[in-house]
C-alpha positions as a Markdown table, in Angstrom:
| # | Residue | x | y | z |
|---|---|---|---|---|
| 1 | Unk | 12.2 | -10.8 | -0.4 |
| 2 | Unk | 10.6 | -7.6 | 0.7 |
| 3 | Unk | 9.3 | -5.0 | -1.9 |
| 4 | Unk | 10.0 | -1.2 | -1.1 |
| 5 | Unk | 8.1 | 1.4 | -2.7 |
| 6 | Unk | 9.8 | 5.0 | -2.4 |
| 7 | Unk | 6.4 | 7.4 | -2.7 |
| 8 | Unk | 7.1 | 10.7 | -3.0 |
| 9 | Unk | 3.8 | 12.5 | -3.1 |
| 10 | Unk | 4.5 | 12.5 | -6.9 |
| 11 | Unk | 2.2 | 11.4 | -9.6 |
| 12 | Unk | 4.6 | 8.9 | -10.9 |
| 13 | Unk | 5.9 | 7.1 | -7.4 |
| 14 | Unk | 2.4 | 6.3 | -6.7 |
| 15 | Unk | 1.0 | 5.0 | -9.9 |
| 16 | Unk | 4.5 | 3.1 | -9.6 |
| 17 | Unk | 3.2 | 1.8 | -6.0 |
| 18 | Unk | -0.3 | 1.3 | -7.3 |
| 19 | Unk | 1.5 | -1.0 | -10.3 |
| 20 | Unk | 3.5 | -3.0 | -7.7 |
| 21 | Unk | 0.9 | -3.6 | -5.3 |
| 22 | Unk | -0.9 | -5.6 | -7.8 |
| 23 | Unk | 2.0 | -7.2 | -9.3 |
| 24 | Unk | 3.3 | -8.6 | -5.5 |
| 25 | Unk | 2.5 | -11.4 | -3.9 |
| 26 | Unk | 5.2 | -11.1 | -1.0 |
| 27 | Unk | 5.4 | -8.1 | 1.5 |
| 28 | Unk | 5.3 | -4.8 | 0.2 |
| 29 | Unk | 6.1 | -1.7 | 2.3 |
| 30 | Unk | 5.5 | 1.7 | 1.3 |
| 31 | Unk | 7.6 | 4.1 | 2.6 |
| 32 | Unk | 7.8 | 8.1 | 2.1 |
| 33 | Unk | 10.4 | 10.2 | 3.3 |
| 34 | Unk | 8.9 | 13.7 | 4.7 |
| 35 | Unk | 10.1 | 17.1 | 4.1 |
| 36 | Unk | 8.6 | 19.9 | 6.0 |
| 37 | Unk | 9.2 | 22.5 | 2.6 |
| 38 | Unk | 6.6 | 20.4 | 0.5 |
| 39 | Unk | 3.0 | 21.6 | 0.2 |
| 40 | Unk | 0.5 | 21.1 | 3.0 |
| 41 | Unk | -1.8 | 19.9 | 0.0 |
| 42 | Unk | 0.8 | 16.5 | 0.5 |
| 43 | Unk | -0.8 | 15.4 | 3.5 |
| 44 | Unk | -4.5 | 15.6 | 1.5 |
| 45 | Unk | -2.5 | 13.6 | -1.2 |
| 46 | Unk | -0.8 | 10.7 | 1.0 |
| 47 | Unk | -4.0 | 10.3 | 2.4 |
| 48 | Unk | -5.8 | 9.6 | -0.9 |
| 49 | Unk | -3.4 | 6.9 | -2.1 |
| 50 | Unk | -3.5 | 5.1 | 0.7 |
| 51 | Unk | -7.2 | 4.7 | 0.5 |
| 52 | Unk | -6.1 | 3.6 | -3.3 |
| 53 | Unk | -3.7 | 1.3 | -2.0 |
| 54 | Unk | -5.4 | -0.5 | 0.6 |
| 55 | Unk | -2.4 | -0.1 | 2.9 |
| 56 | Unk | -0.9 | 2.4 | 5.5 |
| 57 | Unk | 2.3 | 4.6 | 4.0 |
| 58 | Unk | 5.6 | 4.9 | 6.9 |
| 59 | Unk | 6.4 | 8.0 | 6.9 |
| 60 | Unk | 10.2 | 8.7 | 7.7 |
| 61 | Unk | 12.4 | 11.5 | 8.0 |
| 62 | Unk | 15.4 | 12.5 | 9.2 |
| 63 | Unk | 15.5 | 14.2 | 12.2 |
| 64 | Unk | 18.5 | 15.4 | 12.9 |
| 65 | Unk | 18.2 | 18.1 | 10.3 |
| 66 | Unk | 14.3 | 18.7 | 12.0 |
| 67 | Unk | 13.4 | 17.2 | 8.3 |
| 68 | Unk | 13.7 | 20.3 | 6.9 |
| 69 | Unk | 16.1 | 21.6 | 3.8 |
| 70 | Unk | 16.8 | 25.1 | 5.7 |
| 71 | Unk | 18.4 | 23.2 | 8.4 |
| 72 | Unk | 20.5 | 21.4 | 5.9 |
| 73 | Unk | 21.6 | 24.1 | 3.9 |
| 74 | Unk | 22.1 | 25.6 | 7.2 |
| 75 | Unk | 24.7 | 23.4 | 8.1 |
| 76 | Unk | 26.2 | 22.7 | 4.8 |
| 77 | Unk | 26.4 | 24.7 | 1.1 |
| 78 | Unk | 23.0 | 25.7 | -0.6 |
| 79 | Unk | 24.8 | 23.5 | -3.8 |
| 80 | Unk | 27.0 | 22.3 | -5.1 |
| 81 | Unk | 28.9 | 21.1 | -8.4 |
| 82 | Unk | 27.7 | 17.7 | -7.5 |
| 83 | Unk | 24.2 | 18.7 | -6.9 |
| 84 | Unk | 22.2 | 19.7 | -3.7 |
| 85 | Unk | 23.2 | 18.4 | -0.1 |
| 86 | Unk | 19.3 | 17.9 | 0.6 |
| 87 | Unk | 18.6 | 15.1 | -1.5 |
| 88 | Unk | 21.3 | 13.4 | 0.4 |
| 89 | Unk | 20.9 | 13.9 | 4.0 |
| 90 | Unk | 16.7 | 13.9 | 4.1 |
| 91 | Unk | 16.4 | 11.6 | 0.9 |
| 92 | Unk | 19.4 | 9.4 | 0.0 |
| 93 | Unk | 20.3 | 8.2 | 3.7 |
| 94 | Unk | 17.0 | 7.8 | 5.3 |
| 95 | Unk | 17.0 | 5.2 | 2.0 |
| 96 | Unk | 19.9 | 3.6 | 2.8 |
| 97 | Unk | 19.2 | 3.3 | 6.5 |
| 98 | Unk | 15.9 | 1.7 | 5.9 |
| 99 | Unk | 16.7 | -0.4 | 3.1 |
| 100 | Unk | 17.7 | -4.2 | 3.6 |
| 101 | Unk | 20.7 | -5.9 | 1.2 |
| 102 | Unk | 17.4 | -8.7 | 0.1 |
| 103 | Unk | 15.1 | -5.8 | -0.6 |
| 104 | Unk | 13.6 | -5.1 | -4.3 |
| 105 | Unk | 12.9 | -0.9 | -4.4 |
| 106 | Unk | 10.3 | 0.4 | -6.2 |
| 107 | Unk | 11.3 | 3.9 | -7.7 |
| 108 | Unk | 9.1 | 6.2 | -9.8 |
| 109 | Unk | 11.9 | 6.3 | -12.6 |
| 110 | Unk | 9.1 | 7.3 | -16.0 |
| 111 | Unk | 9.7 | 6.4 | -19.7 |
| 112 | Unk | 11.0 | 9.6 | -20.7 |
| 113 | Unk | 13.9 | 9.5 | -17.8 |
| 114 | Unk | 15.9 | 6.4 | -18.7 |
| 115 | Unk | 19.3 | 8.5 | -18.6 |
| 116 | Unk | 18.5 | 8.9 | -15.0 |
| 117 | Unk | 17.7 | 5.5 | -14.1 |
| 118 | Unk | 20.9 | 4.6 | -15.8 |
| 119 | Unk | 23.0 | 7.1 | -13.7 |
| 120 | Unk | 21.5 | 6.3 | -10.1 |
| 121 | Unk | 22.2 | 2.0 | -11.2 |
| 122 | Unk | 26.1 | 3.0 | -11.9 |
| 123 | Unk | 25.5 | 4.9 | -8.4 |
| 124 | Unk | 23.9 | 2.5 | -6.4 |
| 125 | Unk | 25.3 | -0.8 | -8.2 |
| 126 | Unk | 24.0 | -3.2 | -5.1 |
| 127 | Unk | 20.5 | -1.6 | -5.5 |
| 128 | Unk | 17.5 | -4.5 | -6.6 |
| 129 | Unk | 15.9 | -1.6 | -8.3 |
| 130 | Unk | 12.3 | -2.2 | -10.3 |
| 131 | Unk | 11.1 | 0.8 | -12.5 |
| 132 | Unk | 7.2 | -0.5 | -13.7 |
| 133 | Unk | 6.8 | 2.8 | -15.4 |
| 134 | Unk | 9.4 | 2.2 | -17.1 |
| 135 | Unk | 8.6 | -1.5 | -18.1 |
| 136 | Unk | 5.4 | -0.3 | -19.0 |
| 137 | Unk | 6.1 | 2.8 | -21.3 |
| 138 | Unk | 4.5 | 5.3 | -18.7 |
| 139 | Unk | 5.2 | 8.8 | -19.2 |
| 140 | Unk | 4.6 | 11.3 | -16.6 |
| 141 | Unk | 1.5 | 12.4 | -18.7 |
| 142 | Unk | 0.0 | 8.7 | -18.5 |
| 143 | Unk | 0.4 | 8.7 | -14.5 |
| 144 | Unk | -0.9 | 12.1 | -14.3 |
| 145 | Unk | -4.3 | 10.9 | -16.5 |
| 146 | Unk | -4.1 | 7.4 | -14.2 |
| 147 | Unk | -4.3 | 9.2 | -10.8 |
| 148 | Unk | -7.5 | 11.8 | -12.4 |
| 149 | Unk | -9.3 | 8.7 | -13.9 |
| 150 | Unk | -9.1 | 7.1 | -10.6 |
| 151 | Unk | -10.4 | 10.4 | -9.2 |
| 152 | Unk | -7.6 | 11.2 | -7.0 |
| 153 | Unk | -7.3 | 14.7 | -7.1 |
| 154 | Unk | -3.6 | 15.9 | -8.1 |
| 155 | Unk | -1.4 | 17.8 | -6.0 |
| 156 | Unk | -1.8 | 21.2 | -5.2 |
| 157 | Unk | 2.1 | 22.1 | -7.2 |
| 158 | Unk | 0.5 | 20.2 | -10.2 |
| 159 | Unk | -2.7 | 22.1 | -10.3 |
| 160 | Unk | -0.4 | 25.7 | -10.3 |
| 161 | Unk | 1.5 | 24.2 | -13.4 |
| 162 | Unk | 4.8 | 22.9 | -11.5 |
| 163 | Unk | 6.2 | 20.2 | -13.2 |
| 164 | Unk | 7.2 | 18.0 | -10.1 |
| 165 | Unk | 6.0 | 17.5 | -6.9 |
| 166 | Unk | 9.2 | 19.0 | -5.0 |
| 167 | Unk | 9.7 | 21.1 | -2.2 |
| 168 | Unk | 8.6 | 24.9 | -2.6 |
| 169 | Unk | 12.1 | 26.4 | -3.7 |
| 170 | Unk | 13.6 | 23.8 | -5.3 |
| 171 | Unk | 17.4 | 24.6 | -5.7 |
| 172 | Unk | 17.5 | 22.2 | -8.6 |
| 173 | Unk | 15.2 | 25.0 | -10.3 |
| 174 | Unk | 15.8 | 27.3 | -12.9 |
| 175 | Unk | 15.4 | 30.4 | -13.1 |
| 176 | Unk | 12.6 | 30.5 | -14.8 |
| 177 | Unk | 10.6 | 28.4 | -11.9 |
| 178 | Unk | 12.0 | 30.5 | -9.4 |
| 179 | Unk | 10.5 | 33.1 | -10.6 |
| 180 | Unk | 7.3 | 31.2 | -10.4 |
| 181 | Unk | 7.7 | 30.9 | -7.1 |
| 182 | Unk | 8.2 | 34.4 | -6.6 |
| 183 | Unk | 4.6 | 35.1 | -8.2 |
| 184 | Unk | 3.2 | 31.8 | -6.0 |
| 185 | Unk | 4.9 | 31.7 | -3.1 |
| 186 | Unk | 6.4 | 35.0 | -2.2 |
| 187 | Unk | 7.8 | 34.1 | 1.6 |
| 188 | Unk | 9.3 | 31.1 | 0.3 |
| 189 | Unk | 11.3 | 33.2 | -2.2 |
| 190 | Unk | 12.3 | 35.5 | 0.3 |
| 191 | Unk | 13.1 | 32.9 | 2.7 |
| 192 | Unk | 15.9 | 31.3 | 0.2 |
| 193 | Unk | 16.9 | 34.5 | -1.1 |
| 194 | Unk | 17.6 | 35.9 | 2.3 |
| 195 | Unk | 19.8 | 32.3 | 3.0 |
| 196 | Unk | 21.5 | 33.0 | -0.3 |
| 197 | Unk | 22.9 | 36.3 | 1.0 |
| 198 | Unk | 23.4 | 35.5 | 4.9 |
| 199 | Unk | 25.3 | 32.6 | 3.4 |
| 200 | Unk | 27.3 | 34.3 | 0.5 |
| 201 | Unk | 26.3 | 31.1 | -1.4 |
| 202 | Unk | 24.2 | 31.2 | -4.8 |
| 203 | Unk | 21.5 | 28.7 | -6.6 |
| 204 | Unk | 22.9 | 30.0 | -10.3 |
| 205 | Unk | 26.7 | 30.6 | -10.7 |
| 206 | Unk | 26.0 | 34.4 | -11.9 |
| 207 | Unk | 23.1 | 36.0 | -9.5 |
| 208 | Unk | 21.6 | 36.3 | -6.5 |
| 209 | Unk | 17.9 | 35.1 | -6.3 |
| 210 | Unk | 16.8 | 38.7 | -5.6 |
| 211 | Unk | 18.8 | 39.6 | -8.9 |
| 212 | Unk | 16.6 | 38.4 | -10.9 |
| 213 | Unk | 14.8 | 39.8 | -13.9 |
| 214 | Unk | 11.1 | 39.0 | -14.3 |
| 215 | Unk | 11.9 | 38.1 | -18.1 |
| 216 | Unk | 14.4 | 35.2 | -16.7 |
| 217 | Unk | 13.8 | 31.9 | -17.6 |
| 218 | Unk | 10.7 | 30.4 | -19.4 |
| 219 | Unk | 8.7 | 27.9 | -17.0 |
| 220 | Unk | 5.5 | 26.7 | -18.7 |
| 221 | Unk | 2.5 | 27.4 | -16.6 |
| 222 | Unk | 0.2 | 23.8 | -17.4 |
| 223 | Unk | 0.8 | 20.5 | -17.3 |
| 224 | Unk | -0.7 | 18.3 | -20.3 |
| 225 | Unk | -2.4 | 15.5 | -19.3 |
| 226 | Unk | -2.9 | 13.3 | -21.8 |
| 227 | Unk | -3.2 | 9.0 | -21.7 |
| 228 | Unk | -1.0 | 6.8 | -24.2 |
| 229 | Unk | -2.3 | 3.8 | -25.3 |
| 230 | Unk | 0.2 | 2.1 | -22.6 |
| 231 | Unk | -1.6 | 4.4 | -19.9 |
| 232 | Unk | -5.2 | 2.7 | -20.9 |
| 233 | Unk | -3.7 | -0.6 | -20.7 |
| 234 | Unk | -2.5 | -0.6 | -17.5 |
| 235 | Unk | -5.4 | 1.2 | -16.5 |
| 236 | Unk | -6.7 | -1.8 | -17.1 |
| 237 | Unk | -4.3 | -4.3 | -15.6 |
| 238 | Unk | -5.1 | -2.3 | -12.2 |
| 239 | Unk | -9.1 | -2.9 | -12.6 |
């Protein structure tokens, strides 16, 4: 059986890879599939857990869509009901073209998202899915304080108070982190506002990005990083 971990640049998909490298004794792979709209800072990031891991990361990407969401969205809707046509075509199939039937997959899943665990298994029934965050009560605060006490430096969108590790103009935003990344990352902003209008399509049901009020929303600015008693003990287990 070969293991797959999915790392995502996130905090929690590589304290998950960092969990299942020790608890392997078969082949592992570690696989991350790239998006150019994520922070340069990723690159710094990827780099640093390798060295963590002791093995190389493959780095895939769909390249039909130049592995970029503006050429998706291009293509297709911005949304829709059913969430955002991104995911799937530089996420979900690059996944499912990789992936073997006999493979175990390694997903960052945390403790506080069981709901979503439980909705991608009634998606993805035939899916040998392992969640060691999960397992192991890890929070997205614990992996955060696991990655700093093993002085890898967190990415750049944590350090600026973003929750996740996503691409700069998420549509799965609200509005009030969109109008976070007006303040951050004014071109980005533009960019998808400008795609909104060219494509008569809209991220929120009522407004236009550009129609936004500074007062909309309420996105908190930091992160708390705090370490559980499960966080020290697997801090451990990895020592």
């Amino acid at each position: 059986m070969r293991t797959v971990c999915w790392f995502s640049c996130g905090a929690a998909s590589a304290v998950a890879t960092k969990i299942a490298l020790k608890e392997t004794t078969g082949e592992v792979v570690i696989a991350y599939t790239e998006v150019k709209e994520e922070h340069p800072d990723n690159k710094r990031f990827l780099a640093e857990c390798e060295e963590w891991f002791g093995q190389k990361i493959e780095i895939l990407g769909n390249d039909f869509y130049d592995r970029s969401i503006y050429r998706v969205f291009e293509k297709n809707y911005i949304r829709t009901p059913k969430g955002a046509p991104c995911t799937r075509a530089l996420k979900k199939q690059i996944r499912e073209r990789f992936e073997k039937p006999t493979d175990r997959q390694v997903f960052g899943y945390t403790a506080e998202e069981q709901a979503r665990l439980d909705r991608f298994i009634d998606a993805n029934a035939d899916v040998n899915i392992w969640t060691p965050l999960i397992d192991k009560g890890l929070g997205k605060e614990d992996c955060l304080a696991i990655l700093k006490n093993a002085n890898i430096e967190l990415p750049a969108m944590y350090k600026l108070g973003y929750h996740n590790n996503n691409c700069i103009g998420c549509v799965k935003g609200g509005m009030g982190y969109w109008n976070k990344i007006k303040v951050d990352f004014p071109e980005h902003f533009d960019r998808m506002a400008k795609l909104e209008r060219f494509k008569k399509q809209t991220i929120f049901k009522d407004r236009y990005l550009d129609e936004l009020k500074p007062t909309d929303g309420n996105y908190p600015q930091e992160p708390s990083i705090e370490c559980s008693i499960f966080c020290q003990m697997v801090e451990q287990d990895l020592k």
